[in-house]
gemmi code that builds the backbone of each chain (N, CA, C; Angstrom):
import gemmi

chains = {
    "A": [
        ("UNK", (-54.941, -87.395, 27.638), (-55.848, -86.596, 26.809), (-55.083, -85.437, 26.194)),
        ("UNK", (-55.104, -85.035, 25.161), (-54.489, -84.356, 24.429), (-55.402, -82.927, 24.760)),
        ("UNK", (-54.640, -81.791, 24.802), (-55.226, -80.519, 25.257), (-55.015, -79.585, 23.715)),
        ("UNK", (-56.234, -79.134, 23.746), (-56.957, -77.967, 22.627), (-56.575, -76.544, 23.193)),
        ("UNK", (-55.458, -75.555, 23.670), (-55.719, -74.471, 24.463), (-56.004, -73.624, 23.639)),
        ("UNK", (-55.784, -73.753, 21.720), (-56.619, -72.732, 21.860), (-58.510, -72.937, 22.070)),
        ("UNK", (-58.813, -74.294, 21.791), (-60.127, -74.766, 22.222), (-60.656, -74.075, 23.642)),
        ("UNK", (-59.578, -74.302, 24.346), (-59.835, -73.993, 25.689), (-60.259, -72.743, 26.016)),
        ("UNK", (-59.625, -71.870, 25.565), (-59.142, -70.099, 25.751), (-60.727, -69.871, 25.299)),
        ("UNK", (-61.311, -70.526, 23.878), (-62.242, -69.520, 23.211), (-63.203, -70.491, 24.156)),
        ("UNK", (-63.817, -71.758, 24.820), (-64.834, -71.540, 25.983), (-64.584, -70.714, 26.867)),
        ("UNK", (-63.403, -70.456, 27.436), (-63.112, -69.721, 28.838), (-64.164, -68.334, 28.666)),
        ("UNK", (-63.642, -67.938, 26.884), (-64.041, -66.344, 26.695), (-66.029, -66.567, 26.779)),
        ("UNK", (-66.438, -67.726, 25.633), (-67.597, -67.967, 26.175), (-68.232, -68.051, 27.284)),
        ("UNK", (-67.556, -68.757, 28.338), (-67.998, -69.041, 29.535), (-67.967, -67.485, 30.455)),
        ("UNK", (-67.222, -66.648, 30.032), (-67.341, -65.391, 31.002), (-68.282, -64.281, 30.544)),
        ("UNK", (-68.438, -64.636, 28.919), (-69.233, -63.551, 28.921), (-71.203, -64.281, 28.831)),
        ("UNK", (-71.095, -65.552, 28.565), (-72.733, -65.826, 29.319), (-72.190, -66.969, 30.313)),
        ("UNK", (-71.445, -67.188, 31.004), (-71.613, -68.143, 32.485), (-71.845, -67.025, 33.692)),
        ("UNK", (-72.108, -68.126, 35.067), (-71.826, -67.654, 35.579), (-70.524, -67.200, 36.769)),
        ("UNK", (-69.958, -66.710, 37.774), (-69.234, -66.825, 38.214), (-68.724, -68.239, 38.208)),
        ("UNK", (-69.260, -69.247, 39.066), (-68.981, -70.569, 39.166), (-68.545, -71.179, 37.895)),
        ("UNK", (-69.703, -70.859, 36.736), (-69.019, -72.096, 36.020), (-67.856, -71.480, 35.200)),
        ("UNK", (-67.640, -69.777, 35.178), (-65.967, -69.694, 34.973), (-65.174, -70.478, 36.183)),
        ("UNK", (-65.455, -69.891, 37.226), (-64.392, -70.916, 37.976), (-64.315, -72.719, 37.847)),
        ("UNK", (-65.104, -73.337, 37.496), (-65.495, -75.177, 37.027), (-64.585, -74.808, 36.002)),
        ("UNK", (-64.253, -73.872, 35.325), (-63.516, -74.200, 34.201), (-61.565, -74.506, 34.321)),
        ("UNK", (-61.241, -74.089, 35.731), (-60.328, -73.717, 36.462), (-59.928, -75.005, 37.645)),
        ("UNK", (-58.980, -75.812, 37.418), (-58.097, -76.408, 38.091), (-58.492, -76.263, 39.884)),
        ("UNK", (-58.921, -77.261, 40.655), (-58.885, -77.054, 42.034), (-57.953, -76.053, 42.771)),
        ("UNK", (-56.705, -75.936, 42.422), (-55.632, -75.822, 42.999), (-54.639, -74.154, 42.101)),
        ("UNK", (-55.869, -74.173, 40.997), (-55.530, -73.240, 40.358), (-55.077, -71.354, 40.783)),
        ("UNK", (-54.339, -70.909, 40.045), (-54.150, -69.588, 40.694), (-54.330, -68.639, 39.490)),
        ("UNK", (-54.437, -67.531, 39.714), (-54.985, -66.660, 38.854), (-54.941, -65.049, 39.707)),
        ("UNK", (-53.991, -64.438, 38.563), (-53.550, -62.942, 38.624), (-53.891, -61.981, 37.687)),
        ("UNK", (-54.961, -61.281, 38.507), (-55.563, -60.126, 37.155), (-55.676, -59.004, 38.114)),
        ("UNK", (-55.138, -57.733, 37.809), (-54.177, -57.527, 36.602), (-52.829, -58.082, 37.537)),
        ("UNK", (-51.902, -58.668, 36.442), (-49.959, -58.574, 36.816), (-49.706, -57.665, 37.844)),
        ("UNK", (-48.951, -58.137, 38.408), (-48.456, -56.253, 39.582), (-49.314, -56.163, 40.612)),
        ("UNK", (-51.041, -56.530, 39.961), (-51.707, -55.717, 41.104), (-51.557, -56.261, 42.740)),
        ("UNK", (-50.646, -57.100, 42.913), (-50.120, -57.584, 44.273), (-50.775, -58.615, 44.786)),
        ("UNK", (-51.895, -59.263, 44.211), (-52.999, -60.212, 44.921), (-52.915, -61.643, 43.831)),
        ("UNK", (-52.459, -62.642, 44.374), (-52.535, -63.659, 43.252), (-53.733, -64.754, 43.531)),
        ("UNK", (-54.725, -65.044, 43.568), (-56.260, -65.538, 43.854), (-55.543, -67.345, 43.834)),
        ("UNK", (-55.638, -68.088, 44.658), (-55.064, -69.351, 44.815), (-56.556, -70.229, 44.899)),
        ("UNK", (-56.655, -71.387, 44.020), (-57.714, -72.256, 44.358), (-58.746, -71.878, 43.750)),
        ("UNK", (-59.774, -72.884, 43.609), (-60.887, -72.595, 42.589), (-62.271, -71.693, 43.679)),
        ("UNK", (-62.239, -71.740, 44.500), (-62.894, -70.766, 45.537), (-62.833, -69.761, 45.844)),
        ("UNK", (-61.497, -69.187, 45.865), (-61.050, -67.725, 45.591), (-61.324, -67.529, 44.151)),
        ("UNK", (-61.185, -68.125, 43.518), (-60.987, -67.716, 41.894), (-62.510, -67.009, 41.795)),
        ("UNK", (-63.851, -68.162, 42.330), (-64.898, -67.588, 42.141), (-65.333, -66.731, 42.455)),
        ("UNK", (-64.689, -66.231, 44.162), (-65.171, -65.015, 44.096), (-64.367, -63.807, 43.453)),
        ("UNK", (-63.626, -64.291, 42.786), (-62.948, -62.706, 42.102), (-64.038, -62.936, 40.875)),
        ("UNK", (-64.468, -63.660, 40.470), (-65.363, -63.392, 39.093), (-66.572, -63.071, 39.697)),
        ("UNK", (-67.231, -63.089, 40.900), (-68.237, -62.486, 41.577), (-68.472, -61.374, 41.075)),
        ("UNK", (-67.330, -60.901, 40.943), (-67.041, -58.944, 40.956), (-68.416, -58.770, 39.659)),
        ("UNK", (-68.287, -59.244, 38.582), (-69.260, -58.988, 37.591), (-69.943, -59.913, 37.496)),
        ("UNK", (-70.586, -60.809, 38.503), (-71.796, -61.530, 38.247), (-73.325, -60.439, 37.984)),
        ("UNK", (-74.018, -60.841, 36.882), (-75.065, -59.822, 37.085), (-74.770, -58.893, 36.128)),
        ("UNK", (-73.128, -58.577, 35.675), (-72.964, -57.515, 34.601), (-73.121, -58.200, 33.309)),
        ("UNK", (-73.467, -57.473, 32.585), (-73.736, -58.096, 30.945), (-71.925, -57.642, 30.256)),
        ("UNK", (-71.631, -58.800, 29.953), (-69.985, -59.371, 29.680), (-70.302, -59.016, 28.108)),
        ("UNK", (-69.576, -59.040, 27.120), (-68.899, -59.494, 25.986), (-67.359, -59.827, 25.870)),
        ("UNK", (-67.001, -60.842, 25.314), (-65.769, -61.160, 24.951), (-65.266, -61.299, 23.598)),
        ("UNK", (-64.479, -60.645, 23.099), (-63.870, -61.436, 21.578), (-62.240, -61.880, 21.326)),
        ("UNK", (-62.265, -62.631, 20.732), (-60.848, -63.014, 20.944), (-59.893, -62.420, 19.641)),
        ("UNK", (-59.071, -61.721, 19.974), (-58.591, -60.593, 19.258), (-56.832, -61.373, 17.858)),
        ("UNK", (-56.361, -62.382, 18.930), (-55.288, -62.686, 18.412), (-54.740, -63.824, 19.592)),
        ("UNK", (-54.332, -65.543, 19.193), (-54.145, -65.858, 20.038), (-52.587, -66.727, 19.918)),
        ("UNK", (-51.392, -67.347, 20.388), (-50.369, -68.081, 20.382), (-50.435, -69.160, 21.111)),
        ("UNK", (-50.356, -70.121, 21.031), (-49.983, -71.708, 21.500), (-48.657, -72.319, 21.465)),
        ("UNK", (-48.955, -72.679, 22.577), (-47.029, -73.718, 22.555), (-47.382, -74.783, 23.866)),
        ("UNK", (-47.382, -75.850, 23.483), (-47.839, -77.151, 24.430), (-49.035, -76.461, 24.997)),
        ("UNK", (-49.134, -77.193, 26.352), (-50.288, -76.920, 27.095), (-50.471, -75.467, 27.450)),
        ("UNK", (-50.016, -74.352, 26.545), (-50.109, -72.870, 27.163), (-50.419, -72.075, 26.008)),
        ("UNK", (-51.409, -70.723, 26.678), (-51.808, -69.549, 24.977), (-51.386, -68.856, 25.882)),
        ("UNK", (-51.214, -67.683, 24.756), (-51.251, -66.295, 25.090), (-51.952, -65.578, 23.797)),
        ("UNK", (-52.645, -64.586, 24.488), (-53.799, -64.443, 23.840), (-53.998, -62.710, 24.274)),
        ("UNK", (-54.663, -62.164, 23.086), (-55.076, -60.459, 23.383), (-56.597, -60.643, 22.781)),
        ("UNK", (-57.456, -59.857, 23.673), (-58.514, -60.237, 23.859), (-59.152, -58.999, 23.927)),
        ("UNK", (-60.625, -58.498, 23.456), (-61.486, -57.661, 24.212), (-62.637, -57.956, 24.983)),
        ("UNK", (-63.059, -57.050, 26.222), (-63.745, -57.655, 26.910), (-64.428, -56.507, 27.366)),
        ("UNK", (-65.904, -56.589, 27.116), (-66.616, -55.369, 27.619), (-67.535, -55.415, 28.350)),
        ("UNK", (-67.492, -54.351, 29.238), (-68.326, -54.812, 30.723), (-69.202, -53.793, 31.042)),
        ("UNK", (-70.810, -54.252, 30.975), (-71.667, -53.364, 30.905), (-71.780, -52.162, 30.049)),
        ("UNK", (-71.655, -52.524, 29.081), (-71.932, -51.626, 27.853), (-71.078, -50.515, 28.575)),
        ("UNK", (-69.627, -50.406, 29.575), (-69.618, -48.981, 29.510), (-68.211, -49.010, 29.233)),
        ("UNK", (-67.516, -49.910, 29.314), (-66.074, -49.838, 29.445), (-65.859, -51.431, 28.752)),
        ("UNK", (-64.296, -50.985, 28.256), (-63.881, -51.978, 27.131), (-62.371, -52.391, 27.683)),
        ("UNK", (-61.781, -53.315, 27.558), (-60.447, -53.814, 28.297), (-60.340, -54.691, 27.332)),
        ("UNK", (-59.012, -54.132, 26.687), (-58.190, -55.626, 25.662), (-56.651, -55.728, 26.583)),
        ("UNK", (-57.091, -57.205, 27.130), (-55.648, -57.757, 27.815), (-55.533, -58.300, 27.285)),
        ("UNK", (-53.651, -58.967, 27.737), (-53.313, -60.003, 27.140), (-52.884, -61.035, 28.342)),
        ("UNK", (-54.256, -62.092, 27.897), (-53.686, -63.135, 29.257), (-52.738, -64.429, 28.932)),
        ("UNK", (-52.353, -65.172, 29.740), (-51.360, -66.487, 30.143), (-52.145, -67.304, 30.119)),
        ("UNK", (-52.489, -68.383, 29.704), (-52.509, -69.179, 30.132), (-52.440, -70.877, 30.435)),
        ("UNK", (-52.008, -71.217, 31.763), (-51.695, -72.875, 31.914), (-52.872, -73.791, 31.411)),
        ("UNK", (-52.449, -75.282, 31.231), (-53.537, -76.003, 31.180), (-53.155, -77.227, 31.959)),
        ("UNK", (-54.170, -78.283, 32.196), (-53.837, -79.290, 33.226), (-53.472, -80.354, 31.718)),
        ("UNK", (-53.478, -81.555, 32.326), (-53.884, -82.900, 31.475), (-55.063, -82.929, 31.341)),
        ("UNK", (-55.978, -82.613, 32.117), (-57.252, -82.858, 31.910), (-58.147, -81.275, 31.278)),
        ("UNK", (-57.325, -80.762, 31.129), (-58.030, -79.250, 30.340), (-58.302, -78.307, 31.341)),
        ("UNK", (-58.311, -78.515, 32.264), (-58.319, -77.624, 32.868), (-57.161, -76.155, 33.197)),
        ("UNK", (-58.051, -74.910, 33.683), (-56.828, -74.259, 33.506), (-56.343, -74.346, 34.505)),
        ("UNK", (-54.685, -74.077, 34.778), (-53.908, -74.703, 36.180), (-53.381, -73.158, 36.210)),
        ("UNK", (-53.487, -72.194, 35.439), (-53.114, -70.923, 35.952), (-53.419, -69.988, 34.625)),
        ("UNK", (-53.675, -68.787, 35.222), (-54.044, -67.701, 34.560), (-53.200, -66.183, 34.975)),
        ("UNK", (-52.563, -65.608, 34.021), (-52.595, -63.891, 34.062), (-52.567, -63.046, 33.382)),
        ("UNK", (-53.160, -62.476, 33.903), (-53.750, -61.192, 32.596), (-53.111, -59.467, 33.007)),
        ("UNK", (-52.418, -59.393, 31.858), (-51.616, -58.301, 31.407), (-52.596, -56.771, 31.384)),
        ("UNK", (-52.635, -56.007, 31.795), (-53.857, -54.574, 31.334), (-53.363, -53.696, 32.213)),
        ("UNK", (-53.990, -52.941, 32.049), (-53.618, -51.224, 33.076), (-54.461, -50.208, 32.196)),
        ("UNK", (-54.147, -49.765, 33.098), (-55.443, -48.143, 32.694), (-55.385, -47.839, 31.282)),
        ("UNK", (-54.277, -47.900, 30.859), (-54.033, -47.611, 29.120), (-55.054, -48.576, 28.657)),
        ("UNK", (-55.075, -49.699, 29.191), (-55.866, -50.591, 28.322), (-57.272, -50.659, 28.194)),
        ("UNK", (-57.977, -49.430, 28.881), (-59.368, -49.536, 29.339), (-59.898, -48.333, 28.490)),
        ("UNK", (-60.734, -48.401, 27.531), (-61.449, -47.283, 26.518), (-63.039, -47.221, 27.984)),
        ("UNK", (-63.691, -45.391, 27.922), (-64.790, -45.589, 27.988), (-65.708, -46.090, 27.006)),
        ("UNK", (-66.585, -46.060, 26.638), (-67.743, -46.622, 25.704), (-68.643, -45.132, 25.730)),
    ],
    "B": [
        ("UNK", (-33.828, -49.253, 42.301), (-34.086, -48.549, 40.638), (-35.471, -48.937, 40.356)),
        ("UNK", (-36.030, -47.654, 40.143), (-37.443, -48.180, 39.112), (-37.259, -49.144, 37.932)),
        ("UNK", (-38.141, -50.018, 37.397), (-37.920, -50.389, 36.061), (-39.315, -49.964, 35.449)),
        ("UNK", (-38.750, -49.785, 34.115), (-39.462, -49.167, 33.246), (-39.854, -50.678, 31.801)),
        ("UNK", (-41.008, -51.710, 32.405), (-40.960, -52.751, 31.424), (-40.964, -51.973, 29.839)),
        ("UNK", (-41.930, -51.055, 29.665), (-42.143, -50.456, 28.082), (-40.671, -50.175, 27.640)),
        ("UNK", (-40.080, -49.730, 28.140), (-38.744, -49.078, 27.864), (-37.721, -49.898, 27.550)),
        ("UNK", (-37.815, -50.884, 28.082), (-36.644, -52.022, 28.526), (-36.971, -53.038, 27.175)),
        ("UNK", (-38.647, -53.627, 27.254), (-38.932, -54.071, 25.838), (-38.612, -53.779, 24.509)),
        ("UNK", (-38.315, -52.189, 24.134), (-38.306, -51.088, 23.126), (-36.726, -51.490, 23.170)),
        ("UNK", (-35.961, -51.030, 24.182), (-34.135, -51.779, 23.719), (-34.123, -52.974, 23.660)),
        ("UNK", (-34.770, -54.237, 23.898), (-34.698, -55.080, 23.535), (-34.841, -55.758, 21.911)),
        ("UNK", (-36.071, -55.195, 21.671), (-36.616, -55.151, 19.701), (-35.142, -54.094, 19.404)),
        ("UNK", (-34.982, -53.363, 19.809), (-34.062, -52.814, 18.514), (-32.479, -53.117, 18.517)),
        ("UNK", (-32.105, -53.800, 20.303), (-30.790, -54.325, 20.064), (-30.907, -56.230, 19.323)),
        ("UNK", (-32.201, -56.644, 19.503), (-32.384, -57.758, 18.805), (-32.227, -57.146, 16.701)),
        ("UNK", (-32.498, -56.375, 16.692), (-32.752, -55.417, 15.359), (-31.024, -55.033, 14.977)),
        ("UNK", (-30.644, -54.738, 15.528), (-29.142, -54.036, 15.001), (-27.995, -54.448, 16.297)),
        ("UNK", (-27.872, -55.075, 16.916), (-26.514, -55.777, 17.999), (-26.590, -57.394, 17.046)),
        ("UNK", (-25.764, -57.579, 18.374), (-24.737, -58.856, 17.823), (-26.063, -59.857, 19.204)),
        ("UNK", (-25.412, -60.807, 18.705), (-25.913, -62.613, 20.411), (-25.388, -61.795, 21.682)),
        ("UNK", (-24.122, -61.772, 21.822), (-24.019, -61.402, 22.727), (-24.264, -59.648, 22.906)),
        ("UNK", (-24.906, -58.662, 22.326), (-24.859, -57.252, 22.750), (-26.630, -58.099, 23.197)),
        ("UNK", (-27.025, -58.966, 22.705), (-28.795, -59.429, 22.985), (-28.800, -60.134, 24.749)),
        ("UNK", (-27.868, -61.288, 24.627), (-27.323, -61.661, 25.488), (-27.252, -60.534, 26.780)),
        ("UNK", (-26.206, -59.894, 26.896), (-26.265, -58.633, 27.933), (-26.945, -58.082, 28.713)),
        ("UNK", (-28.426, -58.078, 27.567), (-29.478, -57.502, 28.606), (-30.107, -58.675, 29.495)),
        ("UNK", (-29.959, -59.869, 29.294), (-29.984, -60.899, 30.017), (-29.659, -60.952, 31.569)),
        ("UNK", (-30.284, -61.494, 32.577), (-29.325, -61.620, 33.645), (-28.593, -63.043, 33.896)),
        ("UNK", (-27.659, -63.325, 34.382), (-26.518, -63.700, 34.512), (-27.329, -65.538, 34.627)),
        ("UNK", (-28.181, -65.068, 35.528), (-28.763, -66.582, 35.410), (-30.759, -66.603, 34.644)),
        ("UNK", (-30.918, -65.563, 34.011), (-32.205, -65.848, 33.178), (-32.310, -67.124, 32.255)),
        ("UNK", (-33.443, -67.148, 32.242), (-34.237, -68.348, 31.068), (-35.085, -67.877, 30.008)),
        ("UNK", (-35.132, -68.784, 28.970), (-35.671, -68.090, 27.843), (-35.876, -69.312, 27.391)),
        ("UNK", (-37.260, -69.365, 26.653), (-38.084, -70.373, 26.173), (-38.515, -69.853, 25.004)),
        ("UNK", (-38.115, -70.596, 23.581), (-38.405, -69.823, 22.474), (-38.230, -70.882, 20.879)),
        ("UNK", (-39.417, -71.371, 20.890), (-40.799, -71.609, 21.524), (-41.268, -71.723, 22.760)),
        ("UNK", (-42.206, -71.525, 23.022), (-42.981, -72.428, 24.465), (-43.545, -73.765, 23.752)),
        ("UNK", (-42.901, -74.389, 24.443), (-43.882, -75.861, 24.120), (-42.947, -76.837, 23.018)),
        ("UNK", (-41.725, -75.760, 22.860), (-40.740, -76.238, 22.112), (-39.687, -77.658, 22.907)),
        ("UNK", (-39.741, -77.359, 23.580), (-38.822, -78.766, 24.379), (-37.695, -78.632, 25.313)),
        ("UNK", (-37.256, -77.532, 24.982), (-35.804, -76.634, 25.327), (-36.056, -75.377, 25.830)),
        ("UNK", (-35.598, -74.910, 27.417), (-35.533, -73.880, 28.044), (-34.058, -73.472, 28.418)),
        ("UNK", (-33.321, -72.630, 27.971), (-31.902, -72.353, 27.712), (-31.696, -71.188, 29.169)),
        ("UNK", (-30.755, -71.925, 30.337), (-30.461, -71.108, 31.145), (-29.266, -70.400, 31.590)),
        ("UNK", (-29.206, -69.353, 31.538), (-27.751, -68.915, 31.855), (-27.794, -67.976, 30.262)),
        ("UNK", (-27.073, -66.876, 30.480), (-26.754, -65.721, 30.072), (-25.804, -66.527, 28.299)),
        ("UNK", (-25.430, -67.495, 28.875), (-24.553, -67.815, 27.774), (-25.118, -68.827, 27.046)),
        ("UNK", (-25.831, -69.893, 27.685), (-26.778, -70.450, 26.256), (-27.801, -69.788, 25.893)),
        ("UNK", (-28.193, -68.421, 26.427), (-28.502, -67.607, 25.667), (-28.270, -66.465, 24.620)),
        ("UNK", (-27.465, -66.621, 24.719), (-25.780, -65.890, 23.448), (-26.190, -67.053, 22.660)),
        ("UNK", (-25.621, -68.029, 23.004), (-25.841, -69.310, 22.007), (-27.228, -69.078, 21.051)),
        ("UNK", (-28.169, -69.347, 21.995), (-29.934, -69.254, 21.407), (-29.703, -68.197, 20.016)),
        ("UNK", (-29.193, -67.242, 20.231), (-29.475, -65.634, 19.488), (-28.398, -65.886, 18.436)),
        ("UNK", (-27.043, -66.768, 18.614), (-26.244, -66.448, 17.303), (-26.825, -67.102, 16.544)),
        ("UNK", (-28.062, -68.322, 16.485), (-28.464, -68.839, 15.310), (-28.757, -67.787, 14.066)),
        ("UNK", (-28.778, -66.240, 14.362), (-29.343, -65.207, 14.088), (-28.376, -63.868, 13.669)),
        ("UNK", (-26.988, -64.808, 14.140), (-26.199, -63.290, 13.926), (-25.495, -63.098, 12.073)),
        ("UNK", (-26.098, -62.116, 11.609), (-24.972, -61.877, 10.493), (-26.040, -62.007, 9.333)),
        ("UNK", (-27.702, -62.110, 9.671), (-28.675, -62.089, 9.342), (-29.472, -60.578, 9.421)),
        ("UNK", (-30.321, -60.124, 8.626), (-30.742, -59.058, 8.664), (-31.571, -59.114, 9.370)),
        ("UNK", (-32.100, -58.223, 10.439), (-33.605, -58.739, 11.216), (-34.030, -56.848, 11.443)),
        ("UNK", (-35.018, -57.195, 11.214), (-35.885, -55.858, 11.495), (-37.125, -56.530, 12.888)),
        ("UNK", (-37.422, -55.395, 13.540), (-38.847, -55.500, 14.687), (-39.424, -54.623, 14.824)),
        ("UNK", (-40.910, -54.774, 15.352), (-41.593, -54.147, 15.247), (-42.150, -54.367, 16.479)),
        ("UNK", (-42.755, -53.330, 17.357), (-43.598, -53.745, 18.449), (-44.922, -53.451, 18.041)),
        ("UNK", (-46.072, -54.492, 18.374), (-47.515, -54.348, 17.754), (-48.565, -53.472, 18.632)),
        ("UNK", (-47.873, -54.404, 20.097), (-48.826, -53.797, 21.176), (-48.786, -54.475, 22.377)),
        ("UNK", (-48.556, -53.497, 23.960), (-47.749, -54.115, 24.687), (-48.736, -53.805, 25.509)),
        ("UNK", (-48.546, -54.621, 26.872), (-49.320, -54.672, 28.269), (-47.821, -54.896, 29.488)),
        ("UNK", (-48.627, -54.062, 30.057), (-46.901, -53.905, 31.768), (-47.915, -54.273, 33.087)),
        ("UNK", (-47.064, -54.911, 33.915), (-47.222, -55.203, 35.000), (-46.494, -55.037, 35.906)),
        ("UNK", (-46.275, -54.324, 36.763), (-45.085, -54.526, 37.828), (-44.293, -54.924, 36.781)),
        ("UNK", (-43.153, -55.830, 37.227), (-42.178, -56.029, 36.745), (-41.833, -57.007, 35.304)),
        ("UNK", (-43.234, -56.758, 34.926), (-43.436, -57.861, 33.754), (-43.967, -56.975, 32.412)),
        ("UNK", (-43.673, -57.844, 31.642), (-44.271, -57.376, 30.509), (-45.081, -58.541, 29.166)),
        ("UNK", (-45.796, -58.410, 28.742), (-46.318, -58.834, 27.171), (-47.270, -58.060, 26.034)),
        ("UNK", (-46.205, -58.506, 25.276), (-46.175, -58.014, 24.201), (-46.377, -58.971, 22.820)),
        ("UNK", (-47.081, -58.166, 21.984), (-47.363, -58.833, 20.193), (-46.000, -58.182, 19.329)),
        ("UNK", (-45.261, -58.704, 18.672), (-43.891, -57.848, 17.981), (-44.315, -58.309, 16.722)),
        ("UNK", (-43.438, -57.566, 15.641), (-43.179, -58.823, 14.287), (-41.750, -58.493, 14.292)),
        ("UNK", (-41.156, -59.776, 14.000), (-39.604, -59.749, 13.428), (-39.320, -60.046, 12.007)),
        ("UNK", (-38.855, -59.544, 11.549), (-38.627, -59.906, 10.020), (-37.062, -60.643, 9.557)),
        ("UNK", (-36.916, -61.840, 9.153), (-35.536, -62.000, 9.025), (-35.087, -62.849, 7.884)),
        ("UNK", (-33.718, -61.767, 7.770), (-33.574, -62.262, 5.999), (-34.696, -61.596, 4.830)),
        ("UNK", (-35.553, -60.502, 5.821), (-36.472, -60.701, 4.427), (-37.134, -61.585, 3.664)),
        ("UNK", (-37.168, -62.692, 4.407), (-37.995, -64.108, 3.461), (-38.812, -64.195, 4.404)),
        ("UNK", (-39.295, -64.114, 5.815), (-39.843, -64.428, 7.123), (-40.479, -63.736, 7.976)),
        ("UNK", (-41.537, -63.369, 8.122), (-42.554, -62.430, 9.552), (-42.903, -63.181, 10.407)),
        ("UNK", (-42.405, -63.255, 10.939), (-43.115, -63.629, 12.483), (-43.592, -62.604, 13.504)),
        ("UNK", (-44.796, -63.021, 13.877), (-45.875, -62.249, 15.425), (-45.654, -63.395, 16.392)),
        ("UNK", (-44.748, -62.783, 16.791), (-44.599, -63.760, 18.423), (-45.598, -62.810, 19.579)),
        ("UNK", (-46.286, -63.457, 20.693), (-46.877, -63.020, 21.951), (-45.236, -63.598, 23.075)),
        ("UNK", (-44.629, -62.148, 23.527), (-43.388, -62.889, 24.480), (-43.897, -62.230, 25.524)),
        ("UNK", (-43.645, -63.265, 26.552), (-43.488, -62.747, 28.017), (-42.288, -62.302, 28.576)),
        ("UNK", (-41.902, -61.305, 29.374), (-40.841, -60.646, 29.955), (-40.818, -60.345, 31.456)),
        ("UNK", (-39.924, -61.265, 31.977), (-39.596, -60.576, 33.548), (-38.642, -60.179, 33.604)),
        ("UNK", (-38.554, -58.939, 34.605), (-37.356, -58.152, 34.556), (-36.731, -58.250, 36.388)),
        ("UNK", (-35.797, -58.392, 36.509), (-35.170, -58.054, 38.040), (-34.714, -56.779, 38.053)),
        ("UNK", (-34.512, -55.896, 39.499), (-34.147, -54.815, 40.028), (-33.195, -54.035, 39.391)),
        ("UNK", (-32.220, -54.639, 38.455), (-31.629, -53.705, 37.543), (-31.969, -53.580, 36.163)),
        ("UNK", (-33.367, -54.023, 36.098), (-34.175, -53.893, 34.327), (-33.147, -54.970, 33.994)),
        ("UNK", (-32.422, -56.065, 33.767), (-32.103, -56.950, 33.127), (-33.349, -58.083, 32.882)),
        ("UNK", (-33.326, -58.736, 32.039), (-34.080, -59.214, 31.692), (-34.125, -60.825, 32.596)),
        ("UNK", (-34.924, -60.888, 33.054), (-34.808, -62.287, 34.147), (-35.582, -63.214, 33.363)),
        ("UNK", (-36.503, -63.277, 32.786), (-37.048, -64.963, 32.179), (-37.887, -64.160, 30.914)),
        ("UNK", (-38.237, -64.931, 29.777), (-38.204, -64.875, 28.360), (-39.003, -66.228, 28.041)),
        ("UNK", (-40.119, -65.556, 27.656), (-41.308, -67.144, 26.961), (-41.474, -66.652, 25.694)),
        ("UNK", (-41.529, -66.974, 24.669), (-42.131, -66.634, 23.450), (-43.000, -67.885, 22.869)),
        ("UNK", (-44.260, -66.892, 22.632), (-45.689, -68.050, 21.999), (-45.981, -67.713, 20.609)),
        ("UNK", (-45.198, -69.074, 19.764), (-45.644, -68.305, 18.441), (-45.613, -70.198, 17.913)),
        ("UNK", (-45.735, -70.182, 16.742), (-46.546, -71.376, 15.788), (-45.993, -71.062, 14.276)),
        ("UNK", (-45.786, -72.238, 13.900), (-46.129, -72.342, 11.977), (-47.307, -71.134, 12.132)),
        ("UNK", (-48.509, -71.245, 12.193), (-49.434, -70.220, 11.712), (-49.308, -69.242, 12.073)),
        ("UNK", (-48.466, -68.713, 13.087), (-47.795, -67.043, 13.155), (-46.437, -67.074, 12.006)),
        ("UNK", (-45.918, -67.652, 11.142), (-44.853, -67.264, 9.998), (-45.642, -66.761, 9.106)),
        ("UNK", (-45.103, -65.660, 7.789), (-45.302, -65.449, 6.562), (-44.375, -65.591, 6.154)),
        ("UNK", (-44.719, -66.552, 4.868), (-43.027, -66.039, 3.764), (-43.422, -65.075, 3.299)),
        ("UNK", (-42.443, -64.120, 3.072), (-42.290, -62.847, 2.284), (-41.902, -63.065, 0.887)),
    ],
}
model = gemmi.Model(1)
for chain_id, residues in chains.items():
    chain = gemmi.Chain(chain_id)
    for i, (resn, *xyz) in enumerate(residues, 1):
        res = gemmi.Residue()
        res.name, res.seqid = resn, gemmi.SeqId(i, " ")
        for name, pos in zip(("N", "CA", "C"), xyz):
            atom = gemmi.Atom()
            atom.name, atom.element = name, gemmi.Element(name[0])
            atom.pos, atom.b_iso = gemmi.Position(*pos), 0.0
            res.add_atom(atom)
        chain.add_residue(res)
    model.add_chain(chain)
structure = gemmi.Structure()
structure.add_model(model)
structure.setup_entities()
């Protein structure tokens, strides 16, 4: 099957700002790993951990837009805004893998305090 | 040694901007990789087929620009434009890892036909 990542990237952004935890994580590789932010020392392994790190804002009202994105085989990189509860705004720039089957096989996302406006 | 990714990125655009392959090369470490495209076919390892990679480039005018960067621990990404020859813009999204002496340890760049302008 031929992979769409940037297809992929702009559901992911859909899927986080109206899914819920879970079905961002369904969107994510069994075996998948995922590091947000870079640095911050914790790399989330597997699609079970993954869900509960998107727990964190289940319940918050998300927006996403996709700001600027790059492709090369099965991988984007992408700068993005993402606003969380009308109070705070975060444009990262994430990684990311894809499987054969579309799925994502890894994710990381670039940000730090610089990158966070209040609202 | 601390590393400083913003800093290290910033001599990188401007010795890519005004050095030679090998003054680009240098900041390299001895055994880094660099992928440029991603998705291109070819991952060039070692300090010296990366000299190689960069003289396609030497004796050419190139200007850079950094657009807008994100740091992580020891990583970095970034949006640049390079300009070369004056006929060519490119917005590459590159990834940057750095080892313990800020040399540059691995090098992805995500860019496409639809990131060129002719000038």
């Amino acid at each position: 099957m031929a992979v769409d990542p940037k297809a992929l990237v702009q559901r992911y952004l859909d899927t986080v700002a109206s899914g819920t935890a879970d079905d961002v994580a369904a969107l994510y590789a069994e075996d998948a790993t995922l590091e947000d932010p870079v640095g911050g020392g914790e790399v989330h392994i597997g699609r079970h951990a993954i869900a509960g790190f998107y727990k964190n804002t289940d319940g918050v009202e998300i927006s996403t837009e996709l700001l600027t994105i790059r492709v090369g085989g099965n991988e984007a990189a992408f700068l993005f805004a993402i606003t969380v509860g009308g109070a705070m705004r975060i444009e990262p720039i994430e990684i990311m893998t894809f499987n054969h089957d579309g799925q994502i096989a890894s994710m990381k996302a670039y940000w730090g305090p610089d990158d966070v406006t209040q609202l």
